[in-house]
C-alpha positions in Angstrom: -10.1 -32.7 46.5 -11.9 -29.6 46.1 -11.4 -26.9 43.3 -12.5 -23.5 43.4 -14.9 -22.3 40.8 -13.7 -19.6 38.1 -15.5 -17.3 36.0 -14.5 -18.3 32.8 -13.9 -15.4 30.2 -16.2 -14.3 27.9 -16.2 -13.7 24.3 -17.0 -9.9 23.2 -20.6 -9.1 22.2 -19.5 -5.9 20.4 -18.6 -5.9 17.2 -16.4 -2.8 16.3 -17.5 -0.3 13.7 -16.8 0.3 9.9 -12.9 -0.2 8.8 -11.6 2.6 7.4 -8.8 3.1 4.9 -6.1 5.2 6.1 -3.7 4.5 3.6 -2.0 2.5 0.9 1.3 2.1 -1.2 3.1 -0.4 -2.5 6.9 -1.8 -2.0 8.2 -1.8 -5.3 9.4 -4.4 -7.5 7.6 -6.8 -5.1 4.6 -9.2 -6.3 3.1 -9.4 -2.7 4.3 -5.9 -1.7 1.3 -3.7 -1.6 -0.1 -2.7 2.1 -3.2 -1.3 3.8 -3.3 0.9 6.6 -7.1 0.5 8.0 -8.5 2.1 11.3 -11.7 1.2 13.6 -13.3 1.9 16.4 -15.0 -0.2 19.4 -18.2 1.0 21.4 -18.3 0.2 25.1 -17.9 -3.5 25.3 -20.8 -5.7 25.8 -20.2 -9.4 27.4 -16.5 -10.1 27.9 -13.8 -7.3 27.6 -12.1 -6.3 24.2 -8.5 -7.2 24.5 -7.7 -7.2 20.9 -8.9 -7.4 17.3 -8.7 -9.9 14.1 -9.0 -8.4 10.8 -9.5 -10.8 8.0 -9.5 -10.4 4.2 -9.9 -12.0 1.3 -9.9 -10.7 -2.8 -12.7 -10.0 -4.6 -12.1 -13.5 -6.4 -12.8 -15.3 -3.1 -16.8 -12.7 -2.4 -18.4 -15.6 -4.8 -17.6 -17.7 -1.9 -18.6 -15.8 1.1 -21.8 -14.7 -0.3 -22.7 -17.9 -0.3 -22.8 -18.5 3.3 -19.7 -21.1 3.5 -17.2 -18.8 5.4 -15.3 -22.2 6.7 -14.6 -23.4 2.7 -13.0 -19.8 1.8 -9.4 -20.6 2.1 -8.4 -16.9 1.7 -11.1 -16.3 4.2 -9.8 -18.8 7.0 -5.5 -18.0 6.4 -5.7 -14.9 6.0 -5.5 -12.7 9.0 -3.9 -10.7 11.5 -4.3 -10.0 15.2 -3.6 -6.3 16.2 -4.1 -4.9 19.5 -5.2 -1.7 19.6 -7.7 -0.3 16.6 -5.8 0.3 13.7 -3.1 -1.8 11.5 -1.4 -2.4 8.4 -2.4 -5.4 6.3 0.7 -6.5 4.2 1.9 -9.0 1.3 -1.4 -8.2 -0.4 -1.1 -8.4 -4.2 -0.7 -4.9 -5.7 -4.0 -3.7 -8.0 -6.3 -6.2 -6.8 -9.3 -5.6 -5.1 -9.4 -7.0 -1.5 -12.3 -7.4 1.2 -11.9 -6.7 5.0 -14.1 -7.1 7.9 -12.8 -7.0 12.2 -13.7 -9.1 14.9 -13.4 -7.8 18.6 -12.0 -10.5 20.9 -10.0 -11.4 24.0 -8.1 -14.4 25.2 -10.9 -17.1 25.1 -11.4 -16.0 21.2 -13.2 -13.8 18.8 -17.0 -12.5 18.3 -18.5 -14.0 14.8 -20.4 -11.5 14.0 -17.6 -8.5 13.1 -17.9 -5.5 11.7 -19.4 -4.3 8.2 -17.5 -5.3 5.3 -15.3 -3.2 3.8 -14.6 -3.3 0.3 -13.8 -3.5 -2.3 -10.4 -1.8 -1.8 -7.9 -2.0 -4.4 -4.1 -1.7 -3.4 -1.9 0.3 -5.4 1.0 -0.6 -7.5 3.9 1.7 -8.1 5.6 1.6 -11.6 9.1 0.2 -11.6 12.1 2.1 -11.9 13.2 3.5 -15.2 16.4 1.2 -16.8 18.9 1.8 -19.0 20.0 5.3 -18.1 22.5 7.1 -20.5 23.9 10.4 -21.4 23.9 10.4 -25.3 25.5 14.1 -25.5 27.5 16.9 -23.8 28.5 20.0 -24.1 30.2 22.3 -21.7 27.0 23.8 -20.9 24.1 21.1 -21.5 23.9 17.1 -21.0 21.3 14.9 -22.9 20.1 11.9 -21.1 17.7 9.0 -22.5 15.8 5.8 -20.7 13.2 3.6 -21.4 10.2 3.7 -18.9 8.7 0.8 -17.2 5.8 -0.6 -19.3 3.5 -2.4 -16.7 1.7 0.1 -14.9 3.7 2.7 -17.0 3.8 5.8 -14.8 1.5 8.9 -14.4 4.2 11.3 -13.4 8.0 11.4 -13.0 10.1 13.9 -11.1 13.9 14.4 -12.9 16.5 15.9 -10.6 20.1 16.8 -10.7 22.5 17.4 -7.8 25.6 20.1 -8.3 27.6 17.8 -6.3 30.2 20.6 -4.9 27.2 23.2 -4.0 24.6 20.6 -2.9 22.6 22.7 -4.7 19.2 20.7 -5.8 17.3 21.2 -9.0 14.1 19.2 -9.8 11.3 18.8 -12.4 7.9 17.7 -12.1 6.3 15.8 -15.0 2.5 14.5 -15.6 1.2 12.1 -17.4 -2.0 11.1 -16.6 -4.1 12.4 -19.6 -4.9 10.0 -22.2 -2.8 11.1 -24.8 0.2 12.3 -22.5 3.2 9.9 -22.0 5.7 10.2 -19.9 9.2 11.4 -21.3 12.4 9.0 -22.2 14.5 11.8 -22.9 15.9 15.0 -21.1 18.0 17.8 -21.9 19.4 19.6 -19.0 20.7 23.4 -19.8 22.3 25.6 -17.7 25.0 23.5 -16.5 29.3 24.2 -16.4 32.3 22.4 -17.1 33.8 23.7 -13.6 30.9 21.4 -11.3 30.1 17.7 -11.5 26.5 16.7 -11.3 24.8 13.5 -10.0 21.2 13.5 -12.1 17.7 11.3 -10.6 14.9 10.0 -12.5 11.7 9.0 -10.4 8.5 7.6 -11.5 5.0 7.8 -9.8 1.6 6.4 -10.2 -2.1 7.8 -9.1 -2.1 8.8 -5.2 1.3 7.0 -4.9 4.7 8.8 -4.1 7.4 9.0 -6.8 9.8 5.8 -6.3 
């Protein structure tokens, strides 16, 4: 029988350019729970067409390894990446405050280019505090409520914001607090003024770290 010859599909020549960190947080309370948001770009393709892109990573733990020339032994290296089709994505269940590597390969159905783009690193992923615990009011009056807590201890935070809703009103008030200076801590205690016996109150204690939202 006869069989009609195909063009088989080519692997990209182009390697796409310099990641780019768009952002990064961390789910809370979660030991695999911090993510990267990365971005790239992809020059006109050379050789077979870019369908998609693989970005691989690997902590800093593993760049003994790779320097070494023995890509195929780095176990982080070889499990540890995702396929994303257009030229950005978020790289999750990383471990929060490590330092990680990243690098992208162009590629299309028959595989990926080897060479990939320049490494990126190292980036370290953020870790938000935990929540504060054991939340009381020790004292009231008809005018003032004193609360106390005890603050996470590992990252402790760097700022807090305390709130308390007027539950009948919906009436919001809030408090920003830093803590990022050496000999600043963070607050276990508030007293909250200003407040009647005729309104009940619902009352909010969040706790931040460095480029991170309050959680």
């Amino acid at each position: 029988p006869a069989f009609a010859d195909a063009t088989p599909v080519q692997l990209p020549e182009t390697q796409a350019t310099a990641l780019r960190v768009v952002s990064k947080y961390n789910l809370i309370n979660q030991d695999n729970g911090a993510l990267v948001s990365l971005a790239w770009t992809t020059p006109i393709p050379n050789g077979g067409p870019v369908e998609r892109y693989l970005v691989a990573y690997w902590p800093q733990s593993d760049e003994e390894c790779l320097q070494q020339g023995t890509e195929t032994n780095c176990r982080s290296y070889q499990e540890f990446s995702t396929v994303f089709k257009g030229t950005a994505g978020t790289i999750t269940g990383l471990r929060p405050a490590t330092n990680y590597f990243f690098v992208v390969f162009s590629g299309n159905l028959n595989g990926f280019e080897r060479v990939g783009s320049p490494i990126l690193g190292p980036v370290e992923t953020s870790m938000l505090p935990g929540a504060v615990t054991g939340l009381q009011v020790t004292s009231i009056t008809d005018t003032s409520l004193t609360l106390e807590w005890r603050n996470p201890a590992n990252p402790v935070p760097s700022k807090m914001r305390l709130e308390y809703l007027v539950i009948e009103t919906g009436v919001l008030i809030q408090e920003e607090v830093s803590c990022t200076t050496p000999y600043a801590t963070c607050p276990s205690t508030k007293v909250w003024t200003g407040l009647s016996a005729a309104f009940s109150y619902r009352f909010f204690i969040y706790t931040g770290g460095p480029n991170d939202p309050e959680v």
